[in-house]
C-alpha positions as CSV (number, residue, x, y, z in Angstrom):
1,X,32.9,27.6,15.8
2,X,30.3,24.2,15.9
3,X,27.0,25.2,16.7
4,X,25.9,22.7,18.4
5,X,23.0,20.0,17.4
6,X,20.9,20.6,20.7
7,X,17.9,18.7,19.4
8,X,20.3,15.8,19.0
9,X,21.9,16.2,22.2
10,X,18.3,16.2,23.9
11,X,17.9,13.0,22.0
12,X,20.5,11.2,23.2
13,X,19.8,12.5,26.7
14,X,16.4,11.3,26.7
15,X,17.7,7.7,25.4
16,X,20.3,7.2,28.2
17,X,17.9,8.2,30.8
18,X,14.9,5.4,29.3
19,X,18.1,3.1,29.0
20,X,19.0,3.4,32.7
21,X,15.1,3.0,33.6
22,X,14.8,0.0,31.5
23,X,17.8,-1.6,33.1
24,X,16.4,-1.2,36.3
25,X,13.5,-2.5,35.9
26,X,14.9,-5.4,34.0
27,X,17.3,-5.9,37.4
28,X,13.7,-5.9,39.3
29,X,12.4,-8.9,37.1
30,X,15.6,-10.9,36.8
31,X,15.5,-13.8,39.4
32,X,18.9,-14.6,39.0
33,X,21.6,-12.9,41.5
34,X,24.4,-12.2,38.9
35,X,22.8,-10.8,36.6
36,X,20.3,-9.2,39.0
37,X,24.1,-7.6,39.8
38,X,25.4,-7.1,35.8
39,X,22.1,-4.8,34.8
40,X,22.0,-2.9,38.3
41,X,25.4,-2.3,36.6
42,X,24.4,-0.9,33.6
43,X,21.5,1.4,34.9
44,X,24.5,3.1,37.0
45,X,26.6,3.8,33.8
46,X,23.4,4.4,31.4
47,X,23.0,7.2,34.3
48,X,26.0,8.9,34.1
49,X,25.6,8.8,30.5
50,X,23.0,10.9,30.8
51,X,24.6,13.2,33.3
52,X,27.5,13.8,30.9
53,X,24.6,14.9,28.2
54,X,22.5,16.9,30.8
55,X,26.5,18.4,31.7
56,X,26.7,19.2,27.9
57,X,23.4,21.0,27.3
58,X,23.6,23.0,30.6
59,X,26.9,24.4,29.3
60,X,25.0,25.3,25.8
61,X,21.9,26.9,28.1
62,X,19.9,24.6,27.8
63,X,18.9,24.3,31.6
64,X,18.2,20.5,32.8
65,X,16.3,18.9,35.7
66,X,18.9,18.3,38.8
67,X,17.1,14.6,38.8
68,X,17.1,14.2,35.1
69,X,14.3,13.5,32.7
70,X,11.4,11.3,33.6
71,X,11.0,7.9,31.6
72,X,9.6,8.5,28.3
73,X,5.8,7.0,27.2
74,X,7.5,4.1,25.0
75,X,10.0,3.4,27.4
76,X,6.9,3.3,30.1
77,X,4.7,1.2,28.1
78,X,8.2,-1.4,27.6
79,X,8.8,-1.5,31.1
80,X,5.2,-2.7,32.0
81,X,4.8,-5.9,29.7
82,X,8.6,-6.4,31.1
83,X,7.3,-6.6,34.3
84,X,4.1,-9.2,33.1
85,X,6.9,-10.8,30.5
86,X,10.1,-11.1,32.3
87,X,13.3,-10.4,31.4
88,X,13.2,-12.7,28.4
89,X,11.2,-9.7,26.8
90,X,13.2,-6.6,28.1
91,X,16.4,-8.6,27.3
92,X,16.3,-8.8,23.6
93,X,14.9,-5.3,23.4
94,X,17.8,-3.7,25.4
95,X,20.2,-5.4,23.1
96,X,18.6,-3.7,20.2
97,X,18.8,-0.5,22.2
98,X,22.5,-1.0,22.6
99,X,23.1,-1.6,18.9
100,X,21.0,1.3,18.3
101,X,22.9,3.6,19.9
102,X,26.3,2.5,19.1
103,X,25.4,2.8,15.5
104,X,23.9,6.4,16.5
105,X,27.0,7.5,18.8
106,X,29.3,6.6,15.6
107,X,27.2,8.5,13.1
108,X,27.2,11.7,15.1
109,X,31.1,11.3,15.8
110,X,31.2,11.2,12.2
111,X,29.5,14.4,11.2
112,X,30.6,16.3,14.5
113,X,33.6,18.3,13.5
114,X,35.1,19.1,16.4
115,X,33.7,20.5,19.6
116,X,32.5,18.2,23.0
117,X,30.1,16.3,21.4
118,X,32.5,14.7,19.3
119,X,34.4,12.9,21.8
120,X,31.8,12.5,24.3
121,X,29.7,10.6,21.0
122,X,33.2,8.3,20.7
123,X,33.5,7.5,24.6
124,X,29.7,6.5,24.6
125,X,29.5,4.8,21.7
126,X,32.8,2.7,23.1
127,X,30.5,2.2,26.2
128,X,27.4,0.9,24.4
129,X,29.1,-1.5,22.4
130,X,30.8,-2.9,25.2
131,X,26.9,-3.5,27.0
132,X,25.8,-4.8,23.9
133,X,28.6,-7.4,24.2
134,X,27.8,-7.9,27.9
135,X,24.1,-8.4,26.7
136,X,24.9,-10.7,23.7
137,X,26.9,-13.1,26.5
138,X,24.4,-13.8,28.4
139,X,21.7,-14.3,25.6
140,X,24.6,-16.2,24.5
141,X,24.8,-14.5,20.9
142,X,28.1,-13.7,20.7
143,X,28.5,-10.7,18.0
144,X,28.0,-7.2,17.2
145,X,24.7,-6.7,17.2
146,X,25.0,-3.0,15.9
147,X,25.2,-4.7,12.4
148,X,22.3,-5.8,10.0
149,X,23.5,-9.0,8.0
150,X,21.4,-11.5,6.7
151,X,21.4,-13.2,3.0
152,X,18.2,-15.5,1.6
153,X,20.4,-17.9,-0.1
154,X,20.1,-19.8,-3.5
155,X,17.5,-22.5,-2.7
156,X,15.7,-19.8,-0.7
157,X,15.1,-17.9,-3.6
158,X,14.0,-20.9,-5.6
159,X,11.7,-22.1,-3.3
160,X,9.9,-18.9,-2.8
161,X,10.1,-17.2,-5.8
162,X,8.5,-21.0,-7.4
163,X,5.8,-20.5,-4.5
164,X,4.9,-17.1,-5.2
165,X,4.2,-18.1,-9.0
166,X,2.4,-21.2,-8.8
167,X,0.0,-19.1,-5.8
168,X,-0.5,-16.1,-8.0
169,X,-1.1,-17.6,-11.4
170,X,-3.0,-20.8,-9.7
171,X,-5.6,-17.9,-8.4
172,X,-5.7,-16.2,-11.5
173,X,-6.4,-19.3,-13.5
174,X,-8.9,-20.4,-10.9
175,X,-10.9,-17.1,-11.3
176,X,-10.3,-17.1,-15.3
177,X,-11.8,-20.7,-15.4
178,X,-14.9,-19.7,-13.0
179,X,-15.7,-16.9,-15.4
180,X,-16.8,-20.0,-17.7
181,X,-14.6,-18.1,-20.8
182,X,-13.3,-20.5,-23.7
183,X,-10.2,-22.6,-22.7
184,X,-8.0,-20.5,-25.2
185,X,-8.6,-17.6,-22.9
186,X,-7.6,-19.4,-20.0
187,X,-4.2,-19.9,-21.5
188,X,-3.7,-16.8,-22.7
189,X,-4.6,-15.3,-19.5
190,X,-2.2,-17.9,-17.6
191,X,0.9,-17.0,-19.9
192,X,0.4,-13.4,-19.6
193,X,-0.2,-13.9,-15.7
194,X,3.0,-16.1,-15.5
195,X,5.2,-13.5,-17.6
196,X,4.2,-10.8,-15.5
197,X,4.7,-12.6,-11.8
198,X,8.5,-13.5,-13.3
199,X,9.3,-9.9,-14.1
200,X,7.6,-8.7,-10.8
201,X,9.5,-11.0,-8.4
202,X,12.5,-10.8,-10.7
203,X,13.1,-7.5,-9.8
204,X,12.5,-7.5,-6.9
205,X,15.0,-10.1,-6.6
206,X,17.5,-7.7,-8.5
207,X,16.7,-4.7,-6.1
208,X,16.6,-7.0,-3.1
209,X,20.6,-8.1,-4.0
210,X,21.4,-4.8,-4.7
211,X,20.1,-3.3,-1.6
212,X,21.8,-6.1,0.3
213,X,25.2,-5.7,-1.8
214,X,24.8,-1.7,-0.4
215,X,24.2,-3.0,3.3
216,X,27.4,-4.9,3.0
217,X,29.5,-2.5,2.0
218,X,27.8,-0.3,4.5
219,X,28.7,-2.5,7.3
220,X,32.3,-3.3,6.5
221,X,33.0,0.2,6.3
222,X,31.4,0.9,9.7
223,X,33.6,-2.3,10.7
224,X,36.8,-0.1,9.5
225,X,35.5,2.8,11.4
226,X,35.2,0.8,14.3
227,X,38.7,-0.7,14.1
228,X,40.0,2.9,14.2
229,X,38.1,4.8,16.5
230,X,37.7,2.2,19.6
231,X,40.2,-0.9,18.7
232,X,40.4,-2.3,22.1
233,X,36.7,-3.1,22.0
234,X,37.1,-4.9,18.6
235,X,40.0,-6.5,20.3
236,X,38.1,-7.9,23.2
237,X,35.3,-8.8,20.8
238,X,37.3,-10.6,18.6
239,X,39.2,-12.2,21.5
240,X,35.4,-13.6,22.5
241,X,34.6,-14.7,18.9
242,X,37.8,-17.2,19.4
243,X,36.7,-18.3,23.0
244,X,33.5,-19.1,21.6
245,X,35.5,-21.6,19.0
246,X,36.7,-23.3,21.9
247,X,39.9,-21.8,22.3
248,X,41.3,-21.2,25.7
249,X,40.7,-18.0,27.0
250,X,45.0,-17.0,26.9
251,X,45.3,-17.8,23.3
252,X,41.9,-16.5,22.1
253,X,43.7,-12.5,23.5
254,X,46.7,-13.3,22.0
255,X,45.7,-14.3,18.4
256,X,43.3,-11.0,18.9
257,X,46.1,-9.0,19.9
258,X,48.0,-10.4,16.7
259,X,45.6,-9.9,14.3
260,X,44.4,-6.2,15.7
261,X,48.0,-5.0,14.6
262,X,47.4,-5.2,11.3
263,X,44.2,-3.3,10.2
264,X,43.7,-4.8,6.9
265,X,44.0,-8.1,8.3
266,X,41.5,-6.9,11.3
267,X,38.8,-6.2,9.2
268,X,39.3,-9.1,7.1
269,X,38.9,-11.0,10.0
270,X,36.1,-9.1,11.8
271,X,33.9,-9.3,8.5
272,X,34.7,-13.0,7.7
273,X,34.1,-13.9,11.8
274,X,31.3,-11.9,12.7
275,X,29.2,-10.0,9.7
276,X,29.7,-13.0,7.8
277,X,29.8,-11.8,4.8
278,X,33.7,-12.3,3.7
279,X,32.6,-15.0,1.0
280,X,31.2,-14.1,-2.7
281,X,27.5,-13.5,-2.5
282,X,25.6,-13.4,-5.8
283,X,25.1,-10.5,-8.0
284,X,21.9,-8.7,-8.5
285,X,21.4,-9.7,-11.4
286,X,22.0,-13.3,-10.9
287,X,19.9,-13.1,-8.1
288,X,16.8,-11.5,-10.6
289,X,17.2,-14.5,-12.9
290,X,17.1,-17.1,-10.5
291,X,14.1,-15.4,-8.4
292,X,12.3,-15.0,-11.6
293,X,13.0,-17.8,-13.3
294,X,11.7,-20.3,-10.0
295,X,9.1,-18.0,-10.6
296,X,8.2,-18.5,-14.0
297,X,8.5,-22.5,-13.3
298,X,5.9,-22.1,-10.2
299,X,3.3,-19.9,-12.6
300,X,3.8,-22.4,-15.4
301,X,2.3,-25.2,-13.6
302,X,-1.4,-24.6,-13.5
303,X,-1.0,-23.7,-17.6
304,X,0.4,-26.3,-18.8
305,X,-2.1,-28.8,-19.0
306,X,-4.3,-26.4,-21.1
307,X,-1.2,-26.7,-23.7
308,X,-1.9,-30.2,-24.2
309,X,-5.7,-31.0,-22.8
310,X,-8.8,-29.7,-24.2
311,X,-11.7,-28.6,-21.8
312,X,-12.8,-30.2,-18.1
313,X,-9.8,-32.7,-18.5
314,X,-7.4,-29.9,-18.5
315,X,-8.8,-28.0,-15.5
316,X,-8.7,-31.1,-13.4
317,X,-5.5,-31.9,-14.0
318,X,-4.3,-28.1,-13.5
319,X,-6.6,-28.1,-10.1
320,X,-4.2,-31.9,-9.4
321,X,-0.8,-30.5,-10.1
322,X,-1.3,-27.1,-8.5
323,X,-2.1,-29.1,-5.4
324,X,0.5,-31.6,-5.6
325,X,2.8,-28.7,-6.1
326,X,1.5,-26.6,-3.3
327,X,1.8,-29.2,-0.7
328,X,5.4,-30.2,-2.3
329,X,6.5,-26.2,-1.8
330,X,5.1,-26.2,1.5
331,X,7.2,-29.2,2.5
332,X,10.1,-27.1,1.3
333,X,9.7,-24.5,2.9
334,X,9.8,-26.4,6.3
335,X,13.8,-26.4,5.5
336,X,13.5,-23.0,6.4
337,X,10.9,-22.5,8.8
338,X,11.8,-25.3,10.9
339,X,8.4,-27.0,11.4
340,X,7.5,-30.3,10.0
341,X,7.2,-31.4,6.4
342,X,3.6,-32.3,6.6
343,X,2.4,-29.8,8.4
344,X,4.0,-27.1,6.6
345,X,2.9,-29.3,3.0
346,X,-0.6,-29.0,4.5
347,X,-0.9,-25.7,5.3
348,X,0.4,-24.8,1.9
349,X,-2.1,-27.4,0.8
350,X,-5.0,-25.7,2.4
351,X,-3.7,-22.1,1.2
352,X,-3.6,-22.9,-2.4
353,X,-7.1,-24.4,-1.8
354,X,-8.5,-21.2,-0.5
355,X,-6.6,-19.3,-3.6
356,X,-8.1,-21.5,-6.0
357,X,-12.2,-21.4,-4.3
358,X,-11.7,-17.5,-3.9
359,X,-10.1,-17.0,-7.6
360,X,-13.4,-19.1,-9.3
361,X,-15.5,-17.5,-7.3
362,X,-14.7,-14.3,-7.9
363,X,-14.4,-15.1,-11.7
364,X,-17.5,-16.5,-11.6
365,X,-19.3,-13.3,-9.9
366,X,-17.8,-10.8,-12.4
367,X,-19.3,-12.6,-15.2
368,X,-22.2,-13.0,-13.6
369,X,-22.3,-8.6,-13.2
370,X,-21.5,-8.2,-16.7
């Protein structure tokens, strides 16, 4: 016989009952009469969600309140800046929720081996997934938000890992330099400083890729999962994904209906439409290289001119390019951040400013002490 996982059970009964409070009082601060409609809605199912769970632990003696549980503190403190915020706050956060509990639901159908939970965990977790796709409609992010996806890119890593280099060794020069040490010291203390900020970020690159390579294969195996245990929600999903393509409505359920027949083909679809991830990403260890070797480049760049230059000639000329470079990385990073070049070039401008004054001054304190 199963014993049952009552602490689980109580968990899940206390997150239906904050989910149907939350809906509510999202309903309360939504100004628009459909929607107003779609999360007064919810709160009714989210409710007899978490009469099926107070159903569940009453049969296991666990005895319940006839009006359920109360809100929980979190779930008290959320509904209060939704009511300052608006639903544009509550929104996003109940979308999470779903996810959440999808990804929860399917976890403890998983390990449930037999017994009520198990299909009660299914039927819910069918029901959350299908709010999460109601929610993601109207924020109009179509998807499935119950996955975690996301890769930095090629250039991303360049830029970064260059801007993490130049920032670290740029300080560490600066405070070698304000220590008023021989300029042979300097160098020495800027190669080792480079060499160590490319191993650092380096791995961390590797580990990062490999991490991500094990969320991947984490997610398309939940997507498998999925296709098995509730395929007319991945139907409908899918269906969605193709509507959102601009296909009319008709044809976007029959090519779903077409492609759900045939599992492989399913998830082959499913990952390459919504996780995203169906095309090559690189390995870890080509991700370390690259990472560290932008690094190295970035950390090289306040060093250099004490390769070629002898005393104050090379420090103003490392101070010159370190700047240069900071505001040039800053503008790159703009690609990414989406504010403008010179902005984002001054700001980076101003940083590796500060870096520099802090480094010297620090440098030039320690000698000072000793």
């Amino acid at each position: 016989m199963t014993v049952p996982d009552l602490a689980s059970w109580l968990h899940h009964y206390q997150d239906e009952a904050d989910a149907a409070f939350l809906y509510r009082t999202l309903a309360s601060a939504e100004r628009d009469d459909h929607r107003r409609d779609v999360y007064r809605r919810l709160a009714e199912v989210e409710e007899r969600h978490t009469a099926i769970w107070a159903r569940l632990l009453e049969e296991h003696g666990h005895r319940t309140s006839a009006t359920g549980p109360g809100p929980s503190l979190q779930a008290r403190v959320t509904a209060r800046l939704g009511r300052w915020l608006g639903s544009g706050f509550l929104l996003p956060f109940l979308l999470r929720e779903e996810g959440r509990e999808v990804r929860s639901y399917l976890h403890l159908h998983r390990r449930s081996t037999g017994g009520p939970a198990q299909e009660v965990a299914l039927t819910l977790a069918r029901e959350s997934a299908q709010h999460a796709e109601t929610l993601a409609g109207i924020t109009g992010q179509p998807g499935e938000p119950w996955h975690r996806t996301g890769s930095g890119g090629f250039l991303r890593n360049v830029v970064y890992g260059f801007n993490d280099g130049l920032t670290a060794n740029f300080g560490l020069v600066a405070g070698v330099i304000g220590a008023a040490v021989a300029p042979h010291v300097v160098l020495i203390s800027g190669v080792a400083g480079m060499l160590a900020d490319a191993l650092s970020m380096g791995s961390s690159g590797y580990l990062a890729a490999k991490s991500e390579q094990e969320v991947y294969a984490h997610e398309i195996a939940m997507e498998r999962e999925e296709i098995r245990l509730m395929p007319e929600v991945e139907e409908e999903e899918l269906a969605l994904v193709y509507e959102a393509k601009g296909i009319d409505r008709h044809r976007a359920r029959q090519m779903a209906a077409e492609v759900m027949r045939d599992p492989a083909q399913a998830l082959a679809e499913k990952v390459r439409e919504e996780l995203k991830i169906a095309e090559a990403h690189s390995t870890p260890l080509r991700e370390g290289w690259i990472t560290g070797l932008a690094t190295a480049v970035g950390a090289f760049i306040p060093v250099a001119p004490f390769l070629v230059l002898r005393s104050e000639a090379a420090i103003w000329t490392a101070f010159a390019l370190a700047m240069v470079s900071h505001f040039a990385v800053g503008a790159a990073r703009s690609f990414f951040t989406g504010r403008g070049i010179l902005r984002s070039g001054i700001d980076m401008f101003v940083v590796g400013l500060g870096v520099a004054g802090v480094g010297y001054l620090v440098g030039d304190l320690v000698a000072r002490w000793l």
